[in-house]
C-alpha positions in Angstrom: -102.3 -3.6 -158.0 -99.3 -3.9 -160.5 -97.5 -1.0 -161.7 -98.2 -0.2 -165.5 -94.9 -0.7 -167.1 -94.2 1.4 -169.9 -92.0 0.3 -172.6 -88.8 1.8 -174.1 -90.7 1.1 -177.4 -94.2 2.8 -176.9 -92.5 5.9 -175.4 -90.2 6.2 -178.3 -93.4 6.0 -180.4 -95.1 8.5 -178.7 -92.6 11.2 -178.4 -91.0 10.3 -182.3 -94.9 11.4 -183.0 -95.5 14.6 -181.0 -92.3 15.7 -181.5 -92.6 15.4 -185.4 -95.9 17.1 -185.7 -93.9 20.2 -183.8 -91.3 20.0 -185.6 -93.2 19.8 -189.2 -95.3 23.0 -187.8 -92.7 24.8 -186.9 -90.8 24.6 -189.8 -93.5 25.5 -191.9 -94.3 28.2 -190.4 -90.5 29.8 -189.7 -90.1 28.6 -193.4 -92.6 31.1 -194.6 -91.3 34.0 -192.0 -87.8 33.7 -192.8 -87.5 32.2 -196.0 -86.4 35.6 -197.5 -83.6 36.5 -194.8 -82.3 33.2 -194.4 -81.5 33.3 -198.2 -80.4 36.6 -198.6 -78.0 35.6 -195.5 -76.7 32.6 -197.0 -75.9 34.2 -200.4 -74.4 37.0 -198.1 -72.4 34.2 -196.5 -71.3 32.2 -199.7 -70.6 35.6 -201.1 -68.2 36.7 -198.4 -66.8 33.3 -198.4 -65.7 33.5 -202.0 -64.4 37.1 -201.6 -62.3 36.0 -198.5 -61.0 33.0 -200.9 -60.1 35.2 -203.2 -58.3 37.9 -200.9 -56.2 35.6 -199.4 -54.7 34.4 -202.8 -54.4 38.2 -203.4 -53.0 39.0 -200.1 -50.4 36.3 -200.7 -49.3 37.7 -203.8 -49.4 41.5 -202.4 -47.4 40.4 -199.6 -44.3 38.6 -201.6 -44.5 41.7 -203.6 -44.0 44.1 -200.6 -41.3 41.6 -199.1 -39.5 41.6 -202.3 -39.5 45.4 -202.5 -38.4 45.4 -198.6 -35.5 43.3 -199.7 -34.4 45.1 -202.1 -33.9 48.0 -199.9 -31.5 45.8 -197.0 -30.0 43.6 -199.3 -26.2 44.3 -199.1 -25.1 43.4 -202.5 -28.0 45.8 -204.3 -27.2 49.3 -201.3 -23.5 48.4 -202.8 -24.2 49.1 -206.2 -26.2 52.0 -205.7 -24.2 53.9 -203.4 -20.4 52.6 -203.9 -18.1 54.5 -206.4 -17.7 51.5 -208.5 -20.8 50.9 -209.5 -20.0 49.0 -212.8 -17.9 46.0 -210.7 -21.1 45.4 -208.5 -23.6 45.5 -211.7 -22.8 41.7 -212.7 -23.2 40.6 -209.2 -26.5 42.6 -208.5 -28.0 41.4 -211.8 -27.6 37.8 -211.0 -28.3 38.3 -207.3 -32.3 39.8 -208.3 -32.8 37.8 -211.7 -32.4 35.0 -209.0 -34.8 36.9 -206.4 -37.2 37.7 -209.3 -37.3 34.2 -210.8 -37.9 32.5 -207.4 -41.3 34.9 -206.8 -44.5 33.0 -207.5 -45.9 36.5 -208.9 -43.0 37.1 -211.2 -45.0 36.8 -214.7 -46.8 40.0 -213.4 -44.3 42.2 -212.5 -43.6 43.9 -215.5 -40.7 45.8 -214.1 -38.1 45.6 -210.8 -35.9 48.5 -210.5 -33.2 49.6 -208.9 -31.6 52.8 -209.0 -30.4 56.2 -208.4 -32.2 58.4 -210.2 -29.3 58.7 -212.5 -26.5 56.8 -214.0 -27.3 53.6 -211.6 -30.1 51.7 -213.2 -30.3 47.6 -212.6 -33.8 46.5 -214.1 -35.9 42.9 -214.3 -39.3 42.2 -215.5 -41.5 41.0 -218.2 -41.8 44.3 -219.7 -38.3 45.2 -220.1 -37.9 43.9 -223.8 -41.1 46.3 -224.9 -40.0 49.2 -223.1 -37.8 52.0 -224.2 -34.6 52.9 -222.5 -34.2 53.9 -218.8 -31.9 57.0 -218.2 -32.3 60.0 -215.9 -34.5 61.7 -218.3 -37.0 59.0 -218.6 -37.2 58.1 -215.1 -39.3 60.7 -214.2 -42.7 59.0 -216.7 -42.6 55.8 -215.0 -46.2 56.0 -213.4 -45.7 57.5 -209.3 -41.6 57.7 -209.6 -41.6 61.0 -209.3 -41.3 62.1 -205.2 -42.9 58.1 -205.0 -42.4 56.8 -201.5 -43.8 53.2 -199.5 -47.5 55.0 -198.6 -47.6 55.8 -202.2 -47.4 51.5 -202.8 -50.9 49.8 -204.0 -52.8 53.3 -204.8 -53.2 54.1 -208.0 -54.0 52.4 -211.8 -51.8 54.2 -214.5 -50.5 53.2 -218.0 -46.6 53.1 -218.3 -46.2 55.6 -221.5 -42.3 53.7 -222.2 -44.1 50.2 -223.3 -43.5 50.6 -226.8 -46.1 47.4 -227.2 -48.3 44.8 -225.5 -49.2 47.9 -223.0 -51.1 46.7 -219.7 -52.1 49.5 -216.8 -50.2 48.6 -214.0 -49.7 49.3 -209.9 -46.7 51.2 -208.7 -45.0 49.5 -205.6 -42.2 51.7 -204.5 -39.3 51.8 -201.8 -37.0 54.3 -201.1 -33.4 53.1 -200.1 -31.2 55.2 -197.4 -27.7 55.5 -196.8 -27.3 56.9 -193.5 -23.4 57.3 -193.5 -23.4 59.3 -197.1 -26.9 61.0 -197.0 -27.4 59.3 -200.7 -30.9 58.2 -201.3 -31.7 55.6 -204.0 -35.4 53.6 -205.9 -37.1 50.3 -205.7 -39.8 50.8 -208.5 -42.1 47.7 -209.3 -44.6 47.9 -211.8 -47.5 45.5 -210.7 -49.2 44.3 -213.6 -53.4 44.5 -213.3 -53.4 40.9 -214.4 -52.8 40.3 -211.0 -56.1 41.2 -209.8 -57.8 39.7 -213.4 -56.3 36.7 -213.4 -56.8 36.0 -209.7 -60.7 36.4 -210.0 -60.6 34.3 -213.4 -62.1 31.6 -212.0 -64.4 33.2 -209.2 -67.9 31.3 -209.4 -69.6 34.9 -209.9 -73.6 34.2 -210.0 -75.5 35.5 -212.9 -76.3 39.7 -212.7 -73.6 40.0 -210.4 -70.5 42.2 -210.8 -67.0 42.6 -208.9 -65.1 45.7 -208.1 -61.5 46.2 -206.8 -61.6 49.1 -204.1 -58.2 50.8 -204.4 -57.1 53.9 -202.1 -60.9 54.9 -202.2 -61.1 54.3 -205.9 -63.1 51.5 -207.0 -62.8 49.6 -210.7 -65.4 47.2 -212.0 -63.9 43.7 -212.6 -65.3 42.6 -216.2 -63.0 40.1 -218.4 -59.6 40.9 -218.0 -60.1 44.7 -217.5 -60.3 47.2 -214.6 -63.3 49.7 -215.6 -63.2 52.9 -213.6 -66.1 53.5 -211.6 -67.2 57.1 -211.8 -68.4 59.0 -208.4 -67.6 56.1 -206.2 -67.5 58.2 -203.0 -71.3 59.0 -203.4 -72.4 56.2 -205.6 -70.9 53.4 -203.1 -72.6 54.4 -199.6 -72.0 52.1 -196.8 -74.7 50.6 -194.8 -76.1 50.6 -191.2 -77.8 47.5 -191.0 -74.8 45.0 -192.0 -75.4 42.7 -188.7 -79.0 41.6 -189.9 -77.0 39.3 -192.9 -74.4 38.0 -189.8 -71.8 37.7 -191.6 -68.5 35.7 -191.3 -65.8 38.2 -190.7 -66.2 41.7 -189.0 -64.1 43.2 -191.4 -66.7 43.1 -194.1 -68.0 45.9 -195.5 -71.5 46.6 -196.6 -72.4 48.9 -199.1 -75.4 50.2 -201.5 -74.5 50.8 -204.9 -77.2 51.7 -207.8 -80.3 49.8 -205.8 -77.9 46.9 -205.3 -76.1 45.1 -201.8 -72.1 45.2 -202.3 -70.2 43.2 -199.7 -66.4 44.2 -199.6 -63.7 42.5 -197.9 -60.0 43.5 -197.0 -56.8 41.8 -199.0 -55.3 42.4 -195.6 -53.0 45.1 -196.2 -52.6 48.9 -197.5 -56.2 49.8 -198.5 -57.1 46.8 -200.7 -60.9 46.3 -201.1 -62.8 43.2 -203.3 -66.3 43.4 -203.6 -69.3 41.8 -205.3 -72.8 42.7 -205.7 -75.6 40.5 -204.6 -78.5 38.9 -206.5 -81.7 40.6 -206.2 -84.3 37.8 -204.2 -87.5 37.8 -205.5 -88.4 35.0 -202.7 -91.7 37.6 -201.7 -93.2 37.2 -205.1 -92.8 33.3 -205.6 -94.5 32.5 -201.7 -97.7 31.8 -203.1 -96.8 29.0 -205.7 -94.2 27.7 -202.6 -97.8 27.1 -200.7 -98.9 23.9 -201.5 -95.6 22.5 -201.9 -95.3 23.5 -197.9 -98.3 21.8 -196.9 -97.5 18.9 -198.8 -94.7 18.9 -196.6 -95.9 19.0 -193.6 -98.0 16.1 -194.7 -94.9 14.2 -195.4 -93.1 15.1 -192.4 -95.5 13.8 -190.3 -95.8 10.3 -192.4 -92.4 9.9 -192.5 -92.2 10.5 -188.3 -94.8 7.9 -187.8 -92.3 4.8 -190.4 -88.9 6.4 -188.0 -90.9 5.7 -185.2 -91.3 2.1 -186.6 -88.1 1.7 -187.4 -85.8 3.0 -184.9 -85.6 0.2 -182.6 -84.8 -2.1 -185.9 -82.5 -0.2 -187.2 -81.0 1.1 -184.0 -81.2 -1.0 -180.9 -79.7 -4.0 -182.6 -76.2 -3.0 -184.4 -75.6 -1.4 -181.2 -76.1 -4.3 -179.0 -73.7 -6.0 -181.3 -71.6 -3.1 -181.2 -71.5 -3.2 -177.5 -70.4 -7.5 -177.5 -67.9 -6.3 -179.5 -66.2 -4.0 -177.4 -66.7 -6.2 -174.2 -64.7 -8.8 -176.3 -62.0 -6.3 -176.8 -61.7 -5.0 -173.1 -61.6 -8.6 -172.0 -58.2 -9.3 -174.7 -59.9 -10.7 -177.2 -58.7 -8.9 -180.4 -60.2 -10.7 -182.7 -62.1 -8.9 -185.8 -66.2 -9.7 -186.4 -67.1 -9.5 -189.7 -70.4 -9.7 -188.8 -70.9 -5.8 -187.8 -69.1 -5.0 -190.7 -73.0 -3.7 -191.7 -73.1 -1.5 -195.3 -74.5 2.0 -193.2 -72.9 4.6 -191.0 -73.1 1.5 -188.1 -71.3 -1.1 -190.2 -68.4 2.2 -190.6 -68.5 2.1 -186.7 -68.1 -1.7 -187.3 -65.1 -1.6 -189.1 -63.6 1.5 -187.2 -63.8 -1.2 -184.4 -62.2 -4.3 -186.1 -59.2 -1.8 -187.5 -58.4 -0.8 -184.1 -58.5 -4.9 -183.0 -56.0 -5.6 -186.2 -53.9 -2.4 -185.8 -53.6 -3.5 -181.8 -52.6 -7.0 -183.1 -49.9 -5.4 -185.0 -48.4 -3.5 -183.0 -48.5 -6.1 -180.3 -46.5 -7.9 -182.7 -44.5 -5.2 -184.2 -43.5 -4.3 -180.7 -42.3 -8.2 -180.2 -40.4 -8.0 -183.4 -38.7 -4.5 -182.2 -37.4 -6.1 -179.0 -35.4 -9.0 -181.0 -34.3 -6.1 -183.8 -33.1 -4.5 -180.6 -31.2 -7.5 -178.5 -29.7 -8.1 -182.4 -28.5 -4.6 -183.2 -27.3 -3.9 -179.6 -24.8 -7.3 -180.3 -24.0 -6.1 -183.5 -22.7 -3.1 -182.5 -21.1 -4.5 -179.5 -18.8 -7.2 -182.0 -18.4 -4.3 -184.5 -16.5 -2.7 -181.8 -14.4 -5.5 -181.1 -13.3 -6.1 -184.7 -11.7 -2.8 -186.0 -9.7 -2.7 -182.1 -8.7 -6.2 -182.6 -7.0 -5.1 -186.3 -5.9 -1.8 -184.7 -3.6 -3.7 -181.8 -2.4 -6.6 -184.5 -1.6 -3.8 -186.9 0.2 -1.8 -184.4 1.9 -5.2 -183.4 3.4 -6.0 -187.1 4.5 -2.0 -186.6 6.9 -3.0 -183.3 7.8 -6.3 -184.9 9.2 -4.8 -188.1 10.5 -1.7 -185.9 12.9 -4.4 -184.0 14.1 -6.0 -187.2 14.9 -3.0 -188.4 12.0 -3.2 -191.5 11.3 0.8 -191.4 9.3 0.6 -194.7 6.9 -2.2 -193.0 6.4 -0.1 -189.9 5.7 3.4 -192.1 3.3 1.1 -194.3 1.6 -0.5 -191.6 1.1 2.8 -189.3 -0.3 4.5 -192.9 -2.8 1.2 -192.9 -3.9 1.5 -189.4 -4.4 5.3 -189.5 -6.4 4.8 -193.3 -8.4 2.0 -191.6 -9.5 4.5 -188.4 -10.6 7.4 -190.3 -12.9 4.6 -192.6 -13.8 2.8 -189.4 -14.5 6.2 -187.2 -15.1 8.8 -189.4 -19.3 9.8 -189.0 -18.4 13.5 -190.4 -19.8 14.0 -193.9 -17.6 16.6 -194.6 -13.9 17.2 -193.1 -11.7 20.2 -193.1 -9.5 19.8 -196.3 -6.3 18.9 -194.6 -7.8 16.4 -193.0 -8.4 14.8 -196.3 -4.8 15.1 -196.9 -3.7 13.3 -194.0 -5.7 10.9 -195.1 -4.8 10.8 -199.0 -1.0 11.0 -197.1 -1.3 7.6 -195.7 -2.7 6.1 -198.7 -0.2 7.3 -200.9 2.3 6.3 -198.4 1.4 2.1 -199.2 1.3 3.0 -203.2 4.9 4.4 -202.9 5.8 1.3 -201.3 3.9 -0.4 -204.0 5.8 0.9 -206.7 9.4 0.9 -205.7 9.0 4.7 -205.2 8.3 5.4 -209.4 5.7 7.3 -208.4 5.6 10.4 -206.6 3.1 13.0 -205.3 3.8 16.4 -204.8 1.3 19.6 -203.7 3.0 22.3 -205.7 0.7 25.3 -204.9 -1.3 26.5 -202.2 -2.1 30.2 -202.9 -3.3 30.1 -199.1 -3.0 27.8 -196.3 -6.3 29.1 -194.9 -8.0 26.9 -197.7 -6.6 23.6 -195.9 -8.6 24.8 -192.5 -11.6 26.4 -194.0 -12.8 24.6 -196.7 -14.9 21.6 -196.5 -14.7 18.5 -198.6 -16.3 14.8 -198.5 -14.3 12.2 -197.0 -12.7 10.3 -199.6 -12.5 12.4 -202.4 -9.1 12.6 -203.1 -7.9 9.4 -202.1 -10.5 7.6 -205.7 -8.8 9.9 -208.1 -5.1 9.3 -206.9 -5.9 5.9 -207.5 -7.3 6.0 -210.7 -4.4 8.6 -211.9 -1.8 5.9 -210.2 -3.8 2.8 -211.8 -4.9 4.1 -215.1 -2.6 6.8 -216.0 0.5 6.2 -214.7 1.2 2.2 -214.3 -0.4 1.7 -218.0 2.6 3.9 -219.3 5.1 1.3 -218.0 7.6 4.2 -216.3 7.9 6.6 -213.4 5.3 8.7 -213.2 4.2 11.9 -211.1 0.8 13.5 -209.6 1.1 17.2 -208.9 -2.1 19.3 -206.4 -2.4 22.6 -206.8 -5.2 24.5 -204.5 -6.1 28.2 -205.6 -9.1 30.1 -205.5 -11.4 30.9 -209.1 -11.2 34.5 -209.7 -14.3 34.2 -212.2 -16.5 32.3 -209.4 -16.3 34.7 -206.2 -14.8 32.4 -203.4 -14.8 28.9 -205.4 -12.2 26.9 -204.6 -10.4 24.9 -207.1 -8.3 21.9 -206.7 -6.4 20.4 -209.2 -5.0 16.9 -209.9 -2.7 16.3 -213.2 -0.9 13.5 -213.5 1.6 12.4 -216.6 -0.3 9.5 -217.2 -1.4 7.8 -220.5 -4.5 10.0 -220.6 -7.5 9.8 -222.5 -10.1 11.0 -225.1 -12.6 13.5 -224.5 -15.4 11.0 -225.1 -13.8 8.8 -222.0 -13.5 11.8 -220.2 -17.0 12.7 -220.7 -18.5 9.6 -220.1 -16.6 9.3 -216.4 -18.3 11.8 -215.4 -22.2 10.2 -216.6 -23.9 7.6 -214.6 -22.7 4.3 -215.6 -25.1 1.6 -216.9 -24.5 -1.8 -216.0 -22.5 -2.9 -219.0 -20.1 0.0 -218.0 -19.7 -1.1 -214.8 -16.3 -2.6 -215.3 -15.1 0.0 -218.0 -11.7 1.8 -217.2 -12.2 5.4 -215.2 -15.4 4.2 -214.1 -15.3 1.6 -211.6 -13.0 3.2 -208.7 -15.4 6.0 -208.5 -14.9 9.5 -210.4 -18.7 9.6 -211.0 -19.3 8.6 -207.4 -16.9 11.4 -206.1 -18.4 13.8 -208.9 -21.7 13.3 -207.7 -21.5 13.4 -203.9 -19.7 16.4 -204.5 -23.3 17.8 -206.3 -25.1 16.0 -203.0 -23.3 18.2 -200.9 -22.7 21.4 -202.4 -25.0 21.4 -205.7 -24.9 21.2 -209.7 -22.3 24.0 -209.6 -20.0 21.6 -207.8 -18.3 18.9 -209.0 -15.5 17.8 -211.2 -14.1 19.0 -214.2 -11.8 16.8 -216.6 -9.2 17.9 -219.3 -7.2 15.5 -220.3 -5.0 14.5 -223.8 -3.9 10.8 -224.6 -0.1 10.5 -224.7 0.4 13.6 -222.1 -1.6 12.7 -219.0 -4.4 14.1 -216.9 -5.8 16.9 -214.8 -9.0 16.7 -213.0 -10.4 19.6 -211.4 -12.5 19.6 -207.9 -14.6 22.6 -207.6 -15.6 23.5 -203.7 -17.0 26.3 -202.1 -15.1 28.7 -200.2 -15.8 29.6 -196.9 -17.8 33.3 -197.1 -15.5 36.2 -195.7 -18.7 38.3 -195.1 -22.3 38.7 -194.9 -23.7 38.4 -198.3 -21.1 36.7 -199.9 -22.0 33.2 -201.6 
């Protein structure tokens, strides 16, 4: 007697059907056991969810405000003003050094004041509120909100008014450091006021559900979050009592506290640092009361479950059995080298997404199968570009140094000098990969260059470094190759040979006594000069109907702004010049720091 063969198809069927009918009781009945719990957990969940959201952003602020505080309390530049005996030379310095700091913070708008000082006669102060409060001295110190005897564990605890705002008064959180001199004993203040508008405007946009409320939990006070105010809670110690039961809602983060306040759940969750709390009340569930009426709509349910089990059952092998037989074909294509795309399982369902996850892998192989061939020939190409580029500049290197003997022996000294000068410019263009060079390098370089123009010119012009006020400069300080050698030439080319006569180009290196350790170069020639509008506009990006105009096409604004590239908007050059009297032009570098702190 033959085996009875059962099918793939009638055992689908059979199983699709008992296994709905289980599953449709099942969830009807754990639908009506755990209905209430498994909403009270997921509004639990979604709760703590939206709290955790909304601590993060507030731990991010709390933190840059507690690293800015630290800063100020190892920052070299703000323990010198406070504790040197010239206070007054350090104030400029300091002031710039934390307006910069202060402007950089994300949380600057709400720190209504940053101060530093000493208690007495050394006060440096920043903030929003500084224009609305009264005067700082020694007397008035001592009101500022937690000042008084303030140290770090005193930071994030309390929520005071600030009694010098004079208007626009908004309670605020003290954040306070205490700075330490260790050789002199001397002890000086970091006072931030916080502005609550932190907290307020952080929560602004929290998706709060209707009856609920949110509270800020502060040093074991809490405040009720409503609008843009912080209401104090009264009693919170007895009125807020934690509960025991917390792991029934199993929430996300084991950090979350559960609390009952006035009949009502309160889940609390830590900023993440000093004792930072927010909270938010629950929704009272009234899913008890409405079981009855959800009834019917259960067993109509159930009802539809088990229809809809009995139309999958139908439908699975349609739907299923033959997009992945196509599927399959496809692959075995692919393993066998075929990358070719099929269109046809390109289906509009999650298959057809499968489909064309499988034809973009054929056409990105493809590609790089082909990219990869390309790469090769790029490769062979570049490798025997490089290899003649290095042939080329030692060819010109051995003829030039050839012309050098030849003139040498017929006694041509000025051919030898300008050809040596031309083979040692052409190495520095051909070898140099250094963006910046050591500023006597640069002068070799402009040396040699100025060498040929002498040469040029019959030796009418002349160029002549008057002042160094220290030859440290020429080893310490940076420039970008080639940024003499473009203003030479445009001082020998449009200043000088216009004029008709002799002319000279003096350098002068010093330091700016108004800019720390800027270093200022300066070129002046006695050239023809030029207008202040010319002057201006060499220094503006030239459109293309300027590109031929006089001072612009041998590169000031190229030199002008690689300079900016490399050292920033501060950098640069600076042009003062008069028609009939000549030129000076004015490179601007940075100095090389003598010590830590020093910009």
């Amino acid at each position: 007697m033959p085996r009875l063969r059962h099918s793939i198809r009638a055992r689908v069927i059979v199983l699709s059907l008992t296994f709905t009918a289980l599953i449709a009781l099942s969830v009807f009945l754990a639908s009506v056991l755990t209905l209430y719990r498994s909403t009270t957990r997921a509004t639990a969940q979604s709760t703590e969810y939206n709290l955790q959201v909304a601590a993060n952003t507030l731990y991010q602020s709390v933190a840059e405000i507690d690293t800015l505080a630290n800063w100020c309390t190892v920052d070299s530049t703000v323990r010198n003003f406070v504790f040197t005996s010239s206070p007054s030379k350090q104030l400029l310095d300091v002031y710039n050094l934390v307006l910069n700091k202060y402007s950089s913070q994300h949380t600057a708008r709400y720190l209504r004041r940053l101060l530093v000082t000493d208690g007495a006669t050394r006060i440096m102060q920043q903030g929003t509120a500084v224009a609305q409060s009264m005067a700082l001295n020694a007397d008035t110190l001592s009101l500022l909100p937690g000042f008084t005897g303030g140290q770090k564990e005193n930071s994030w605890t309390m929520l005071a008014t600030d009694p010098l705002i004079l208007y626009g008064q908004k309670e605020i959180i003290p954040v306070i450091r205490t700075i330490s001199s260790q050789t002199s004993g001397q002890t000086a203040e970091v006072y931030i006021a916080v502005s609550s508008d932190l907290i307020t405007d952080t929560v602004q946009d929290y998706a709060l559900m209707d009856g609920c409320e949110l509270f800020w939990f502060m040093d074991g006070q809490v405040w009720l979050i409503q609008d843009d105010h912080l209401l104090p809670v009264e009693n919170a110690g007895t009125t807020f009592a934690p509960r025991t039961d917390a792991d029934r809602f199993e929430l996300l983060d084991s950090r979350t506290r559960v609390f009952d306040y006035q009949g009502q759940i309160v889940l609390a969750y830590p900023v993440g640092s000093h004792d930072l709390y927010i909270a938010q009340t629950l929704p009272s569930t009234v899913i008890l009361g409405q079981l009855p009426a959800m009834l019917m709509p259960l067993l109509w349910a159930l009802a539809a479950i088990l229809l809809l089990g009995v139309v999958l059952t139908m439908l699975l092998r349609h739907m299923i059995s033959a997009p992945v037989q196509a599927l399959q074909d496809q692959l075995t294509r692919i393993g066998q080298g075929d990358f070719s795309p099929n269109p046809s399982i390109e289906w509009d369902n999650e298959m057809g997404d499968i489909g064309r996850g499988i034809n973009g892998l054929s056409r990105s192989v493809s590609s790089l199968m082909e990219k990869r061939l390309d790469d090769e020939r790029q490769k062979k190409d570049l490798e025997y570009r490089m290899l003649q580029n290095q042939i080329n500049p030692h060819f010109i290197y051995n003829t030039l140094n050839s012309i050098k003997w030849m003139a040498t022996i017929q006694h041509a000294p000025g051919i030898a000098e300008m050809t040596m000068a031309l083979s040692r410019l052409m190495k520095s263009v051909s070898k140099g990969n250094e963006r910046l060079v050591p500023l006597q390098e640069e002068f070799a370089l402009l040396n040699d260059y100025f060498t040929i123009q002498q040469y040029r010119y019959g030796g009418t012009i002349t160029l002549e470094v008057t002042y160094i006020e220290d030859e440290r400069f020429c080893r310490d300080c940076m420039i970008p190759r080639f940024t003499l050698q473009p203003l030479v030439e445009n001082a020998i080319f449009h200043g000088i040979e216009p004029k008709g006569c002799a002319g000279s180009i003096l350098l002068t290196i010093a330091h700016d006594p108004d800019a720390g350790n800027d270093i200022l170069i300066r070129l002046t020639d006695d050239g023809v000069g030029m207008t202040a509008e010319q002057a201006a506009k060499a220094l503006t990006e030239p459109g293309p109907e300027e590109a031929a105009a006089k001072y612009r096409h041998v590169g000031i604004w190229n030199v002008h702004r690689r300079l900016q590239y490399s050292f920033g908007e501060a950098y640069g050059l600076t042009i003062d010049s008069t028609p009939g009297q000549g030129t000076t032009v004015i490179i601007r570098l940075p100095g090389k720091p003598d010590r830590k702190g020093d910009i």
